[in-house]
N, C-alpha and C positions, 0 to 999 in steps of 0.2 A: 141633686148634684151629679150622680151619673148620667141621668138625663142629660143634664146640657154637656158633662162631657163629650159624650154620642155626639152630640149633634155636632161640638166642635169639629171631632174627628171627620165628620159626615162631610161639613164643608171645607176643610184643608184638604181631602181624599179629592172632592170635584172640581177645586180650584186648582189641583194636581194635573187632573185629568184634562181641565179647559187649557192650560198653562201648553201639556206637552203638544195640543192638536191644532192649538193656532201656529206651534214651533212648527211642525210637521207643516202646514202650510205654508210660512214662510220659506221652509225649506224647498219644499214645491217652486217655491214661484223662483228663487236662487237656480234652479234644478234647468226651467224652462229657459232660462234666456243662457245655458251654459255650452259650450264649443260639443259635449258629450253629447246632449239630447239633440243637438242638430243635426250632429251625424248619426244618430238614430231614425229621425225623421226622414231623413234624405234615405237612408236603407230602408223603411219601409215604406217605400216607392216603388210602384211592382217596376220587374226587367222583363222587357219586350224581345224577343224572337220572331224579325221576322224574315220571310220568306220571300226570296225576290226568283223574278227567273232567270236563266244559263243564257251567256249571251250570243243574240242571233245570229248567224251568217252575214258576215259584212260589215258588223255594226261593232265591232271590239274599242275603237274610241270613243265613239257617243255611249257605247255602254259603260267603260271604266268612267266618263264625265259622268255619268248619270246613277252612277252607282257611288261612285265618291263626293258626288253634293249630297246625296241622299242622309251619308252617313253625318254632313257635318250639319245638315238641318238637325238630326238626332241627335247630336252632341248639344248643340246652343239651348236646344229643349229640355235637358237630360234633369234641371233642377226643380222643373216643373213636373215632368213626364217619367223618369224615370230612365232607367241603363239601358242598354238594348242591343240585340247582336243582329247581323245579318247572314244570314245562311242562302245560300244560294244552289237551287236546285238542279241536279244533276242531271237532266235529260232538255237537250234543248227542244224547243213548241214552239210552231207560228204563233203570229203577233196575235190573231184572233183568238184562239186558244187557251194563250196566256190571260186575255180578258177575262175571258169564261171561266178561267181556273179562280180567277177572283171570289166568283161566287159560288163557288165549288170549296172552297175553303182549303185550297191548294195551294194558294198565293195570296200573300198579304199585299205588295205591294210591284206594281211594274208602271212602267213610262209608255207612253201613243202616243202618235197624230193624233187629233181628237177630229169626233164627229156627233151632229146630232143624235145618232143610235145609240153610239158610245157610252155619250152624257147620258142616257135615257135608263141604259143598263149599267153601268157602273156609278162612282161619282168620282168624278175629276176634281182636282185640286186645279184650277185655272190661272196659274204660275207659268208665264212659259219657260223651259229649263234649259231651252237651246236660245234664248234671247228673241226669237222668231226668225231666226235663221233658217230650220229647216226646210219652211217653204222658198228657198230661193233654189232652183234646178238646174243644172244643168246636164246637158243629155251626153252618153256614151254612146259614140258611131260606130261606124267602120273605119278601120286605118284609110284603105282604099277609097273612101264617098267621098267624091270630089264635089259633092250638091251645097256641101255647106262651108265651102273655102272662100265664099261671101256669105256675110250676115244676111242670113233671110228674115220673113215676116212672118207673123200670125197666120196669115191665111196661107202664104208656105207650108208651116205644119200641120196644118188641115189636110192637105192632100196626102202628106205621109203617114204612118205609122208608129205608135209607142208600144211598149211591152212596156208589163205592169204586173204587180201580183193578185193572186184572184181575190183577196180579202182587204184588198188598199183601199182607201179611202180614195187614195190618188187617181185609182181607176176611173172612178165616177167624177172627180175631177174634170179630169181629161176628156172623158167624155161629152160633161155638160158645155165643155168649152168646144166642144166641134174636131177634139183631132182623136181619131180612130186611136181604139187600142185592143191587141192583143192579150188575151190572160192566160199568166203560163203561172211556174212557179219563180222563185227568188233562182234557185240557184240556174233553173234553164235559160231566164232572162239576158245569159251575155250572151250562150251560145247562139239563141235566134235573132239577135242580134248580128254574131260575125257571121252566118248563113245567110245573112239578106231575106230570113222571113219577116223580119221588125227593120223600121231604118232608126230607132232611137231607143236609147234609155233612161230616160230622165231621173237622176240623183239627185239627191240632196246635195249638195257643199262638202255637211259636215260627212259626204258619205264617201265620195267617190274617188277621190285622190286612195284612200285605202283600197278601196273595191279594186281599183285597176291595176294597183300594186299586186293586187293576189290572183290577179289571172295569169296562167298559166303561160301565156304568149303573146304577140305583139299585133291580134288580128283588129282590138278595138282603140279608141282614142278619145281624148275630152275634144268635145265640142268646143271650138276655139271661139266664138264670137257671141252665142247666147244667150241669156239669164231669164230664163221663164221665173216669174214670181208670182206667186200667191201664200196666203195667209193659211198655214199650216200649223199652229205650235205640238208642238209636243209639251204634254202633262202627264205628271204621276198618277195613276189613278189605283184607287182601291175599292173593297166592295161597296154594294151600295149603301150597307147597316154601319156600314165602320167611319162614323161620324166624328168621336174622337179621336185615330188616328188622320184622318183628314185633317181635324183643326189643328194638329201637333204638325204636322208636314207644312200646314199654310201658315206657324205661328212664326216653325224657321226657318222659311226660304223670304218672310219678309222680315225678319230678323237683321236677314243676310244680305239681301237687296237695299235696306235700310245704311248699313253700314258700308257697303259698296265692297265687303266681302264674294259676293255671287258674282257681282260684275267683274273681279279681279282674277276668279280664279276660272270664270269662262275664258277671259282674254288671254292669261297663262296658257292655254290649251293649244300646243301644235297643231293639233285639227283645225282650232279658230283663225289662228295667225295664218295658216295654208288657202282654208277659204277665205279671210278677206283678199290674201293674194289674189287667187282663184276668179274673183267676181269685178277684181278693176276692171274698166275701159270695155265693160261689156256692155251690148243690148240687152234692155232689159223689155220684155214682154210680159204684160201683165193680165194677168189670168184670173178671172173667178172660182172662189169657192162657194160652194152652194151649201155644204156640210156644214158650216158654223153657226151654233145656236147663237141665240141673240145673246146669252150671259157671257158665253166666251168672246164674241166683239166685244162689250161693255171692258171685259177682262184685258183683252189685247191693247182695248185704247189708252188704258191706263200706265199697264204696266210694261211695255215696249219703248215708254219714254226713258225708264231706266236704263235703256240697253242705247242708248243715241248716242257718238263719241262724246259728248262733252259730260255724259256720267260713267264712263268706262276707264277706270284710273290704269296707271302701268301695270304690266305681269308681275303677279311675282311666283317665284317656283314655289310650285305645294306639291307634296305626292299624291299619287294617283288608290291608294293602297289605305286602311283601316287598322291596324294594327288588333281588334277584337271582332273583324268579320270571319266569317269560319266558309270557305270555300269546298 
């Protein structure tokens, strides 16, 4: 008789025990699909800090454009990828440099013209972020140079001279296409220019309308007639190991491109609106690059169709500014 008491008690004790751990599981499974544990999950998602560079001489609109897509590719990603700041480092570096700081673990992340060395040493996200703008050129004279108050030709510029910087890409460019060039630095570039040791400057678009705003005095001029083009873009690049921040950068800039966000808020950009100004009713001359691995044409044929007016919807105002970047 005690006996089987025992035993009864034995199994109301187990079927106690079975009873509260299937509860405990169901409560589990109530727990997982609840508003709390999601924003749990989304918090423990690590937060990124990263590191971009000071922006360069000349370049303060293509750097605020190139810094503030930056941040909304991070944002669109942010439920995948996690939070992230941008901190921007305090001593400005040439462009070369800034490469190399990539692998130096200086720099998480910065923007180039790209080249096949480039591609070789870093890895490029092969997105172009100026639309393929950059490579359209136009050159900075002399006020005075009456040589080009007619449109000249290709082999015109052969006989002249460019200034260029000694780590450009553009340099060898120019070169391979047959028009001499001087290598100075960025900022000696206007001077020997208005001294008549260089007869040209060749900019960018998105560069120049700025550039000439901040020269000190009225010795040089935009080239009135025009448009050297070649196939230049500019890409984000980061180091060569940093595999998944590259996929996160390529997930939301086609994101962005997708929704016709990228193209709206390139178009937005007074820099862009000035250079299509800038490029009407010009010559255009067309130039080879020799720098472009085969991945980034494969790249450019693609994704340059997005940037053709009939995918580029109207502006609308965005700021230029992050509200959680730390300057």
């Amino acid at each position: 008789m005690i006996g089987h008491t025992i035993s009864r008690t034995l199994l109301s004790s187990a079927f106690i025990l079975l009873s509260g751990l299937f509860t405990s599981l169901g409560l589990a499974g109530e727990v997982t699909d609840s508003p709390s544990l999601e924003k749990n999950t989304k918090a423990a998602l690590p937060h990124k800090v990263l590191r971009l560079p000071n922006v360069h001489p000349g370049r303060d609109p293509v750097y605020a454009y190139a810094k503030t897509l930056l941040s909304k590719v991070m944002e669109v990603t942010e439920d995948k990828y996690g939070t992230f700041e941008l901190h921007v480092s305090k001593q400005e570096i040439a462009q070369e440099r800034q490469l190399r700081s990539l692998e130096h673990d200086m720099l998480d992340i910065t923007w180039s013209v790209s080249s096949i060395d480039r591609e070789k040493q870093h890895r490029a996200i092969r997105i172009p972020i100026m639309g393929g703008f950059f490579g359209k050129r136009i050159m900075l004279i002399r006020a005075d140079d009456n040589r080009f108050d007619n449109p000249l030709t290709l082999q015109s510029l052969k006989s002249m001279r460019a200034v260029q910087g000694y780590d450009w890409p553009d340099t060898r460019i120019f070169r391979y296409n047959e028009i001499p060039v001087l290598e100075t630095t960025y900022q000696a570039s206007f001077r020997i220019v208005a001294e008549g040791f260089a007869d040209m400057f060749p900019r960018s678009v998105m560069e120049i309308i700025h550039e000439l705003d901040k020269q000190p005095d009225s010795t040089l001029k935009i080239e009135p007639h025009l448009l050297v083009s070649y196939n230049s873009p500019l890409f984000y690049f980061v180091a060569s190991d940093q595999e998944a921040l590259a996929n996160r950068i390529s997930e939301g800039l086609t994101i962005l491109l997708e929704s016709g966000e990228f193209q709206a808020f390139l178009k937005a950009q007074p820099v862009y609106q000035e250079s299509m100004t800038l490029m009407r009713g010009r010559t255009v001359i067309e130039i080879e690059n020799p720098l472009l691995s085969e991945q980034s044409k494969v790249a450019l044929k693609h994704y340059l169709t997005y940037f053709e007016p009939d995918f580029l919807v109207e502006p609308v105002e965005v700021p230029l500014e992050k509200t959680n970047d730390h300057l």
